[in-house]
N, C-alpha and C positions, 0 to 999 in steps of 0.2 A: 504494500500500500504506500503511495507519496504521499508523505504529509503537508510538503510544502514543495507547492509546483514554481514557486515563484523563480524557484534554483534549477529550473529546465532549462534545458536550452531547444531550439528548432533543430530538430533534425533528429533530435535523441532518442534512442531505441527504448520501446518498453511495451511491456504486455499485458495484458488486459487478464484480470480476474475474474474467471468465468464466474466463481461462485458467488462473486458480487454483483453480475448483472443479470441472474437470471430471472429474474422479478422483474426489467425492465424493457427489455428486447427481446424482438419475435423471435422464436423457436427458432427458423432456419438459421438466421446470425448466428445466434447461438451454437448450432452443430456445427458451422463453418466455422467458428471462432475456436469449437477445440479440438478442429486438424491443426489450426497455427494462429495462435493468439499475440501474435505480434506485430508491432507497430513502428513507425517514427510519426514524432509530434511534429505538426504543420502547423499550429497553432490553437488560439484559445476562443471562447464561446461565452459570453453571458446567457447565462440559460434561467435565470430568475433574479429579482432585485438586489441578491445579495451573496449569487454563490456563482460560479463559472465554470466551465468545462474545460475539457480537452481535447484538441480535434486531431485525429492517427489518422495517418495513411496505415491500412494496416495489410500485410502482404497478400490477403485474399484477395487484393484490387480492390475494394473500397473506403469509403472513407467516414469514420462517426466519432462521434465527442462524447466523451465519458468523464465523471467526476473521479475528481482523485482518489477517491480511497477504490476507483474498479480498475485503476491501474498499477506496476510498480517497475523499477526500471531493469532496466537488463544491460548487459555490458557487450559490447559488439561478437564477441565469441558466440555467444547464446543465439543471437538474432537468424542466424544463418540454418 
């Protein structure tokens, strides 16, 4: 889990917590997110008056914004 994204940087590799988002993404993501849950940050999202997201390219070819505690980082060995 990131606690604090604010020490991201663009482009940084990280992967998505499946067990965090299954409450809020349709099923199919879901089954595609855990043959390969990982991502680079492209940037960030206001998603409510007072919290913000995170927006991953993430290697299945698409792209979605996730709150920080459904991601956590990885180091470029992992990514591959």
């Amino acid at each position: 889990m990131i606690r604090d994204s604010s020490k991201l940087k663009q482009g940084q590799l990280l992967k998505v917590e499946i067990e965090a988002i299954k409450d809020r993404l349709p099923k199919e993501l879901i089954n595609q997110l855990s043959l390969d849950p990982k991502g680079k940050l492209i940037g960030y999202k206001m998603v409510d008056g007072n919290q913000f997201g995170l927006v991953v390219k993430l290697n299945i070819g698409t792209t979605q914004w996730f709150f920080e505690e459904e991601l956590s980082e990885i180091d470029g060995q992992d990514f591959l």
